[in-house]
C-alpha positions in Angstrom: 0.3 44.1 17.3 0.4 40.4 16.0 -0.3 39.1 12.4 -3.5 38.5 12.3 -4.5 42.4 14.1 -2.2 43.5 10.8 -4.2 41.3 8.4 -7.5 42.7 9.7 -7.7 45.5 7.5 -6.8 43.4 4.2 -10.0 41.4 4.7 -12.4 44.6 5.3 -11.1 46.0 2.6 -11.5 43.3 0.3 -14.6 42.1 1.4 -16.1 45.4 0.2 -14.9 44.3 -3.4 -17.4 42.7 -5.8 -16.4 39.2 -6.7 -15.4 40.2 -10.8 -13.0 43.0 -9.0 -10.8 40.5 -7.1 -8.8 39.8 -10.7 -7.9 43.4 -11.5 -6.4 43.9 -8.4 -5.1 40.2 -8.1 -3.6 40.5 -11.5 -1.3 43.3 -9.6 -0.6 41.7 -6.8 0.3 39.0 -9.1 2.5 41.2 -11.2 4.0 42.5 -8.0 5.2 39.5 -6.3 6.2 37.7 -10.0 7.4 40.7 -12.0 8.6 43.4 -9.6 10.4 40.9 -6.8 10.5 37.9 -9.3 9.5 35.7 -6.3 11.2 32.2 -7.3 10.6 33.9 -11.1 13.0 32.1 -12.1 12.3 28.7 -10.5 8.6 28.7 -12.0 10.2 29.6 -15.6 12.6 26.7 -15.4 10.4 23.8 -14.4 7.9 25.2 -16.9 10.9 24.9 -20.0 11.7 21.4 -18.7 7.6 20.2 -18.6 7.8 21.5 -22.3 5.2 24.6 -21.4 5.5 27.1 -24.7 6.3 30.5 -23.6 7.4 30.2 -20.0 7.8 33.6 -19.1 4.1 34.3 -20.5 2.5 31.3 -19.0 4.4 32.3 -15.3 3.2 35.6 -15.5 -0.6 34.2 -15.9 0.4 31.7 -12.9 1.5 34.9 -10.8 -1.5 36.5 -11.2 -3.7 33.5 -10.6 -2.0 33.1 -7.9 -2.4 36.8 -6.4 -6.5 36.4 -7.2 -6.3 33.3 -5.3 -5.1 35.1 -2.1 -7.4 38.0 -2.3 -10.1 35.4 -3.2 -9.0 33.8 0.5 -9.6 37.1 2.1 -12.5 38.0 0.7 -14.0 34.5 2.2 -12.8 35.7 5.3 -14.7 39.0 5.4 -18.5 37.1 5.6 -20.5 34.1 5.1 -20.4 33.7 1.1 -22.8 31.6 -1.0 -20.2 29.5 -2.9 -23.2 28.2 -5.5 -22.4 31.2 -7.6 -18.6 30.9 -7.0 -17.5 27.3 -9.0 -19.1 25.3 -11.0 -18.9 21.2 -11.7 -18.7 20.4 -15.6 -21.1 17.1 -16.3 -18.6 14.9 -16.4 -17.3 15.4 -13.0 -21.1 15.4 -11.2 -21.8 11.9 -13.3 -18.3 10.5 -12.2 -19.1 11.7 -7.9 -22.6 10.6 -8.6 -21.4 6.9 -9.8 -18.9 6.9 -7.0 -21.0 7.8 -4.2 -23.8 5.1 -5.4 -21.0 2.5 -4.7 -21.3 3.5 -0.6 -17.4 3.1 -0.2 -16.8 6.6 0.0 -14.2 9.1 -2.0 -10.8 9.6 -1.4 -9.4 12.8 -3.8 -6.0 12.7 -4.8 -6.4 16.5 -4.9 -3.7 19.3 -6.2 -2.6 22.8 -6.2 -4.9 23.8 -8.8 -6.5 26.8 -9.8 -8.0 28.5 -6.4 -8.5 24.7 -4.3 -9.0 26.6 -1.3 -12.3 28.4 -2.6 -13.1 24.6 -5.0 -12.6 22.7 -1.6 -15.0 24.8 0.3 -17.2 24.9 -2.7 -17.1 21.1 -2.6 -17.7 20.9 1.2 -20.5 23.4 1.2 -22.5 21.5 -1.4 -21.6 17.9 -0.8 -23.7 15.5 1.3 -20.4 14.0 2.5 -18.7 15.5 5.5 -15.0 16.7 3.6 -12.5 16.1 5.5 -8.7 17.7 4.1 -5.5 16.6 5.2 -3.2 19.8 5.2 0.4 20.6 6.0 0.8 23.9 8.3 2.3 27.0 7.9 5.3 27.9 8.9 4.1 31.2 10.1 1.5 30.1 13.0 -0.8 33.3 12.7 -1.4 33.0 8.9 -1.4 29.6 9.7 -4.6 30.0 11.9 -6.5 32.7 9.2 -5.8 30.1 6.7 -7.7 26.8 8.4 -10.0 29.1 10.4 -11.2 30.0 6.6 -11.2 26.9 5.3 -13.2 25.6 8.4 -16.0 28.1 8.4 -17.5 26.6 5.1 -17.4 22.7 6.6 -14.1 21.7 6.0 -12.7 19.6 8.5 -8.7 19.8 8.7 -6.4 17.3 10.1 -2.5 17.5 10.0 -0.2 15.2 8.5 0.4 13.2 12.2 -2.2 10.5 11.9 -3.6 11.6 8.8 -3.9 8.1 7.2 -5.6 6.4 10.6 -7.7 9.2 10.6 -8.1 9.5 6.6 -9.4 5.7 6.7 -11.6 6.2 10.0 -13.6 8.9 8.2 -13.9 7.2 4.7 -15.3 4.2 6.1 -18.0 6.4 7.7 -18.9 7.2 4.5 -17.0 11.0 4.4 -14.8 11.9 1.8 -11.0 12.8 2.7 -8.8 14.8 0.3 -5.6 14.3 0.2 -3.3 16.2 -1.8 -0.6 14.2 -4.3 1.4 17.4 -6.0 3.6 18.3 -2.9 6.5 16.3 -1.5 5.9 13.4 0.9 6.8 13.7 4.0 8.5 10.3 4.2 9.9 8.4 1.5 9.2 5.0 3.0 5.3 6.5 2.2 6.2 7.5 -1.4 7.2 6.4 -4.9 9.3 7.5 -7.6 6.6 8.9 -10.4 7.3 11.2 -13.9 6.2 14.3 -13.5 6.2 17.2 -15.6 9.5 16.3 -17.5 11.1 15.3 -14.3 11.3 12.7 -12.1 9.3 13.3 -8.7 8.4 11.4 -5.2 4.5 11.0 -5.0 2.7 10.6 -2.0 1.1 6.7 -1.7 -1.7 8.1 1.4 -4.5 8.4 -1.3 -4.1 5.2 -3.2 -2.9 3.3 0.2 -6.5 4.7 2.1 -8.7 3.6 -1.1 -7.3 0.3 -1.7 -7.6 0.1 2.4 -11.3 0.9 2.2 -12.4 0.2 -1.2 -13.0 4.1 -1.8 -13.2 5.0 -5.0 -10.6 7.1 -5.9 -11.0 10.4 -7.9 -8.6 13.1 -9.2 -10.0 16.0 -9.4 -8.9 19.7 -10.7 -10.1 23.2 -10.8 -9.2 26.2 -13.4 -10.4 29.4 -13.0 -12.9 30.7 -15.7 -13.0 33.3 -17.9 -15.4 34.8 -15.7 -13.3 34.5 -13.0 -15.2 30.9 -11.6 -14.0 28.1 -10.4 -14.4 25.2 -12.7 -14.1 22.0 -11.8 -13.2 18.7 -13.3 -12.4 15.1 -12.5 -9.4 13.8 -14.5 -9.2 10.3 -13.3 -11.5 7.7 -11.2 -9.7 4.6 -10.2 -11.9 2.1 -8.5 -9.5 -0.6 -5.9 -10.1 -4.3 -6.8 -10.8 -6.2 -4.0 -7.8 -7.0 -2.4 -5.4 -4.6 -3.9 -1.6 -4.3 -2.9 1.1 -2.5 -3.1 1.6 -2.7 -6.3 -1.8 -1.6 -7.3 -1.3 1.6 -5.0 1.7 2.7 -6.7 0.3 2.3 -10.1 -2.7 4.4 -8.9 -0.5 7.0 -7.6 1.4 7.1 -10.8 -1.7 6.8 -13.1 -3.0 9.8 -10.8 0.2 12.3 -11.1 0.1 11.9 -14.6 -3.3 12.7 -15.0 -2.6 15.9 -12.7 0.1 16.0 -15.1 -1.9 16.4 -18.6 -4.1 18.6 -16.8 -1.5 21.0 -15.9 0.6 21.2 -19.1 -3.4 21.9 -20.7 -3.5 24.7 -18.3 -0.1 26.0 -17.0 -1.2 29.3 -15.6 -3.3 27.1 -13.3 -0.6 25.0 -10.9 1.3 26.0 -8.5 4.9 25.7 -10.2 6.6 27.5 -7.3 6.5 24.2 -5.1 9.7 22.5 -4.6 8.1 19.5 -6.7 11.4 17.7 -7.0 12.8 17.8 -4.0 13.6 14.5 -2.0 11.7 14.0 1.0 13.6 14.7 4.4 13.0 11.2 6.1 13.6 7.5 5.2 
């Protein structure tokens, strides 16, 4: 029996859950994978002492749990066709900001970030946007979660492209008047595509892609962020809009992707449960 035939019965099962259940039972997954097997435990405590986050074993717990709501979250979008209105909301400063930046006509590229539950804000986004989304996405390592994962994503108009051509393909679909997301909290693939940025209390490489395809297009540029609510909603912000001068160079794209990261980075030490603090942030990329 492969993966997926294993996983099968998860997504029944939680697609028969009401929406406000998914955090009780999150919450203990949460506590499971963060308190009983400390799961990195004590990677996520350490990173949060060296950002400055007060009580670190209280704020990793709350990320844990998050973090188990998010993945029942995922399977309960698996289950059936969900109406992601009622799921996440856009504060008013966030609709004005989209609204001014699709008036310009150039286009959106998000420097987007493991925040809150991005997989359910990114389909909420693609669902209700009259641009065609397009994510760029690193892969699993484990092909048959792998496949659940973007087969999710794709049902509610998200169009996923892998890292391999992502920037050609990135610019292609910006200039045709889609937006393209583009995450800027993971480590780059390349370093020869990256900068050295402040992060968090520690020094990080930052992807350029997101700056590099606005200043290529004239995009605007928007950071955006989600949290989940008390209610158990996504909410979602914008942080940052950077609009490209005409002409801009490199050193205009790595100011952007610094100005971006620490905007990410305010955001998360406001809301520390809300990150995903068990990346390997600070690692060094693994190419030149």
């Amino acid at each position: 029996m492969n993966g997926e035939a294993l996983l099968a019965p998860l997504v029944r099962g939680t697609s028969a859950l009401v929406f406000s259940d998914l955090g009780v039972f999150g919450g203990a997954l949460g506590a499971l994978v963060g308190g009983a097997l400390r799961v990195r435990r004590a990677h996520v405590e350490a990173a949060m002492a060296r950002a400055g986050v007060e009580h670190p074993e209280l704020a990793a717990a709350g990320m844990y749990r998050s973090l188990g709501t998010s993945a029942l979250e995922l399977l309960w979008l698996a289950g059936q066709p969900r109406d992601l209105g009622s799921l996440a909301r856009v504060d008013a400063a966030a609709r004005e900001a989209l609204a001014r930046a699709r008036a310009r006509g150039r286009g959106i590229v998000f420097a987007a970030s493991h925040t809150g539950n991005w997989d359910l804000a990114a389909c909420a986004i693609a669902s209700g946007s009259p641009e065609r989304l397009m994510i760029v996405t690193k892969h699993l390592s484990m092909g048959w979660l792998d496949a659940f994962w973007q087969r999710t994503r794709a049902r509610y108009g998200v169009e996923l492209v892998g890292a391999r051509g992502a920037f050609a393909r990135g610019r292609d679909h910006v200039r045709g008047g889609g937006a393209v997301a583009m995450m800027i909290d993971q480590v780059p693939a390349r370093r020869a595509h990256a900068c050295r940025v402040e992060f968090l209390g520690q020094t990080a490489w930052a992807d350029k892609a997101p700056a590099t395809v606005a200043a290529r297009t004239g995009a605007t540029l928007v950071v955006p962020c989600a949290r989940r609510g008390e209610d158990g909603v996504q909410e979602l912000t914008v942080v940052d809009v950077v609009e490209p001068p005409p002409g801009a160079a490199s050193a205009w794209i790595e100011e952007t992707t610094a100005r971006a990261t620490r905007a990410l980075g305010r955001f998360v030490l406001e809301n520390p449960t809300e990150w995903l603090w068990m990346h390997r942030r600070w690692a060094a990329p693994k190419a030149a």
